[in-house]
C-alpha positions as CSV (number, residue, x, y, z in Angstrom):
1,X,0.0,0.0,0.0
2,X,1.2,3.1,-0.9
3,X,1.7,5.5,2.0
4,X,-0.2,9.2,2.0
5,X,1.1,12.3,3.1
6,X,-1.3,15.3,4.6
7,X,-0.3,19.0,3.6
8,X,1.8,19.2,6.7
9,X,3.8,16.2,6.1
10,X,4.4,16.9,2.8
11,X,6.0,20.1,3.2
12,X,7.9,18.8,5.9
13,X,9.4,16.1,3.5
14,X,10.2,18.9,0.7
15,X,12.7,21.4,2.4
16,X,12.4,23.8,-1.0
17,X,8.5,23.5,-1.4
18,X,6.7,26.2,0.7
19,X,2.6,27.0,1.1
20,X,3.1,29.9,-1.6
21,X,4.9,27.1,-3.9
22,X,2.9,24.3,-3.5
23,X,-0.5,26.6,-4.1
24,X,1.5,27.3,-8.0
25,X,1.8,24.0,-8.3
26,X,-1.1,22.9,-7.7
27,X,-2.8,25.6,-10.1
28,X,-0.9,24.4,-12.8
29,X,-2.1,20.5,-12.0
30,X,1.7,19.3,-11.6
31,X,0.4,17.2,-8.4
32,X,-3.2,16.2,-8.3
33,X,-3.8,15.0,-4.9
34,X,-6.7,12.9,-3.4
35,X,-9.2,14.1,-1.3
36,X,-9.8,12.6,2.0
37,X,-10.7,12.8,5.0
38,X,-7.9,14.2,6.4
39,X,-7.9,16.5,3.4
40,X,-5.8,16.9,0.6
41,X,-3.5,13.9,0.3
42,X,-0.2,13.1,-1.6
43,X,1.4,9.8,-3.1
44,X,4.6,9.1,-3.3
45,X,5.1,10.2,-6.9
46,X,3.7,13.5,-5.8
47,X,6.5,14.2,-3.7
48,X,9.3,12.8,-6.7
49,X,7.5,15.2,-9.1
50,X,7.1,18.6,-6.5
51,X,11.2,17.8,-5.7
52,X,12.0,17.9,-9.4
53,X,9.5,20.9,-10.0
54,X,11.2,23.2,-7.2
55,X,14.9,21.8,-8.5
56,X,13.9,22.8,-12.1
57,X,12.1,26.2,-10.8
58,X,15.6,27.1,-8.6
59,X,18.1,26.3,-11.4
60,X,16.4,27.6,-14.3
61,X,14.1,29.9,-13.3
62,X,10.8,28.1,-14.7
63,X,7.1,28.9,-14.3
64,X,5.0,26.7,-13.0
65,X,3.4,26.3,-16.5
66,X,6.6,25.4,-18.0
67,X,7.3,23.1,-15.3
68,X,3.9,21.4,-15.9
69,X,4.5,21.1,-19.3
70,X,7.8,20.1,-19.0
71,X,7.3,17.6,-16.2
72,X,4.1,16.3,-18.7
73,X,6.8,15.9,-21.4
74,X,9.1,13.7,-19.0
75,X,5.6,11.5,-17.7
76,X,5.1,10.6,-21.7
77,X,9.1,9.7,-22.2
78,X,8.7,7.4,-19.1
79,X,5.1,5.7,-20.6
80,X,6.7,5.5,-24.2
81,X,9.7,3.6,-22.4
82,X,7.8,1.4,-20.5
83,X,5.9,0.2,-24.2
84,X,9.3,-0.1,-26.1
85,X,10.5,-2.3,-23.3
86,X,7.5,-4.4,-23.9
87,X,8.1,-4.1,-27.3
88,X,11.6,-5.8,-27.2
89,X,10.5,-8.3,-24.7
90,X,7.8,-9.6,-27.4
91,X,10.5,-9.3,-29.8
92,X,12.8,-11.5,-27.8
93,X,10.1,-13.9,-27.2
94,X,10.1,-14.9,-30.9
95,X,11.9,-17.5,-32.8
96,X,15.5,-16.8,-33.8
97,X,14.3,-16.2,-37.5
98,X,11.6,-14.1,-36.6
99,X,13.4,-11.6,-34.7
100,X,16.0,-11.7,-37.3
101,X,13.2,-10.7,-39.4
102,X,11.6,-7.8,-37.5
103,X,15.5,-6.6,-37.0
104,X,16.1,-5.8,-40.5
105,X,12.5,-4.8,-41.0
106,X,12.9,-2.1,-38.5
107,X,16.1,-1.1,-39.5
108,X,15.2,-0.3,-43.2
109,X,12.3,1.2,-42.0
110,X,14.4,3.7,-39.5
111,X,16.9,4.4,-42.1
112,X,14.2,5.2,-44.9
113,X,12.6,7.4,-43.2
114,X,15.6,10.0,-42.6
């Protein structure tokens, strides 16, 4: 089970996100937290994608838009990742002459297409 943190606990755990920060953030839908009944409530992704968003908003200087945005962009690299790999592992599953096969089909293909 994953473990929830409150507002509070939250903060605590990022030492760069403050009220004013997290209120920006929010705004621009980097986090969407759960509702409870404790309140608002954060997974754990929440706090790996508010750590990244104040490191990329301190070093660059980004706006919370461009940080949604730019944290969006990183979300779809991860999901298109994730379908590669299970693209490969279908592609090892196959017989030695099939995979062959799909090699130098997708490598024409790549190389065509430039």
């Amino acid at each position: 089970m994953t473990r929830k943190l409150t507002e509070d606990e939250l903060l605590g755990a990022i030492a760069r996100l403050t009220s004013d920060r997290l209120s920006e953030y929010l705004a621009a839908e980097i986090v969407i937290p759960e509702q409870s009944e404790q309140g608002l409530v954060y997974q754990t992704i929440d706090v790996a994608r508010l750590e990244l968003a104040c490191e990329l908003h301190d070093q660059y200087d980004m706006e919370s838009d461009a940080l949604s945005m730019m944290i969006s962009l990183i979300d779809q690299m991860h999901c298109l990742r994730a379908e590669l790999r299970e693209v490969l592992n279908a592609v090892d599953a196959q017989p030695e002459p099939v995979r062959k096969k799909m090699i130098e089909i997708i490598g024409t293909a790549r190389f065509q297409q430039r």
